[in-house]
C-alpha positions in Angstrom: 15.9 3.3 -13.8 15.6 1.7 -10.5 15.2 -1.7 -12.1 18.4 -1.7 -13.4 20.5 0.4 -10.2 23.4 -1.8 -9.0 22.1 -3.9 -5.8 18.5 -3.4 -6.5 16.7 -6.6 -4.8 13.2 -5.1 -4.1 10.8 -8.2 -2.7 7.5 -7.5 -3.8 6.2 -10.3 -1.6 7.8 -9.2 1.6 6.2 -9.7 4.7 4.0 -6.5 5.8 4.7 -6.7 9.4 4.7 -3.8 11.3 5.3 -2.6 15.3 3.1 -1.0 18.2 4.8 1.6 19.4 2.2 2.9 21.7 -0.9 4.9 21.7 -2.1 3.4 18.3 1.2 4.4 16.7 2.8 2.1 14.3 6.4 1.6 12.5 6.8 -0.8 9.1 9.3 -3.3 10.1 12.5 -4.5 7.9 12.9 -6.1 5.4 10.3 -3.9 3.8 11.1 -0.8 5.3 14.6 -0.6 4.4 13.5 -1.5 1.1 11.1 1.8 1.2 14.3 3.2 2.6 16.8 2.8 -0.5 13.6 3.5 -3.2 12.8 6.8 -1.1 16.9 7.3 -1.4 16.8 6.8 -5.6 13.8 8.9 -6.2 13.8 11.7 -3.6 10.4 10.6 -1.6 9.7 11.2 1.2 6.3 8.7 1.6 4.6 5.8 0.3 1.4 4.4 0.0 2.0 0.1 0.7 -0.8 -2.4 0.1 -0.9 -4.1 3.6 -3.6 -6.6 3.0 -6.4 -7.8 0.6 -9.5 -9.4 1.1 -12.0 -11.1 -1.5 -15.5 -12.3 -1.2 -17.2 -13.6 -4.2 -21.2 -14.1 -4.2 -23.9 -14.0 -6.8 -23.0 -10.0 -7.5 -19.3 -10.9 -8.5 -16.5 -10.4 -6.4 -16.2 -7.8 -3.9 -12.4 -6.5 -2.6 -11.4 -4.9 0.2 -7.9 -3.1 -0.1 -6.2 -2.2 2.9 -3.0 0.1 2.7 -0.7 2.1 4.9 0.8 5.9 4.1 4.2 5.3 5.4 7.1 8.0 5.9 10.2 6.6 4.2 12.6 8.2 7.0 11.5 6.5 9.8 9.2 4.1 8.8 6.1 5.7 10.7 2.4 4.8 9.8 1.0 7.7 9.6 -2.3 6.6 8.0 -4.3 3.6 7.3 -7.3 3.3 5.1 -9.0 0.3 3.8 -11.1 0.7 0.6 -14.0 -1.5 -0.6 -14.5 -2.2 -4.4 -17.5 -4.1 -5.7 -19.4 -6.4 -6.8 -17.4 -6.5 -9.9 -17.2 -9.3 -13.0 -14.0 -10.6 -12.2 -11.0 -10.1 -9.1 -9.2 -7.8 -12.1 -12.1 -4.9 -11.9 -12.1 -5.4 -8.5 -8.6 -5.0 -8.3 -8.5 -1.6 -11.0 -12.0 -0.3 -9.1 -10.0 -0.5 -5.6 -7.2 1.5 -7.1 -9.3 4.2 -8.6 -11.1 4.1 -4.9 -7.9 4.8 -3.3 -6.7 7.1 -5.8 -10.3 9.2 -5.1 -9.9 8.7 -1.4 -5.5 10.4 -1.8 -5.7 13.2 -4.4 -8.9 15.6 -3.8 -10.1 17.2 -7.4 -9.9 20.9 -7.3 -13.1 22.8 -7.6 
């Protein structure tokens, strides 16, 4: 598993921070990219979808999030999409958090039909 490969150190918490490279275009920026890097390596990927940000407002509908991500190619650490998805008003931050995800799981893989 990649858990338990030798010199596996994957920081969850890693700084997000990312480089203009002109015209709107924009490339993930170490340490998370290399990171992305020696995943992509271990399970033959060649993308990833990373959470870039979260926002959360709470009012007297429950708690609304906002969940901004990044489709990044591994290789070269190109952004080559951004979407941010809005979930809400839910009961608590943890169906906000699983409405977000099915939001952005919607929004990535189309149903057939």
């Amino acid at each position: 598993t990649v858990a338990s490969s030798p010199g596996w150190q994957f920081d969850l918490d890693a700084p997000r921070r990312t480089t203009e490279l002109g015209g709107g275009r924009l490339q993930l920026g170490d340490p998370l990219y290399g990171d992305l890097r020696r995943l992509g390596a271990l399970l033959d990927a060649s993308m990833a979808v990373v959470p870039m940000g979260t926002r959360v407002r709470t009012d007297s509908l429950g708690v609304t999030l906002d969940l901004a991500v990044a489709l990044v190619s591994i290789r070269g650490g190109r952004v080559v999409w951004r979407h941010t998805v809005e979930a809400g008003p839910a009961a608590s931050i943890d169906t906000g958090i699983a409405a977000a995800a099915e939001s952005l799981a919607r929004t990535l893989i189309r149903e057939e039909g």
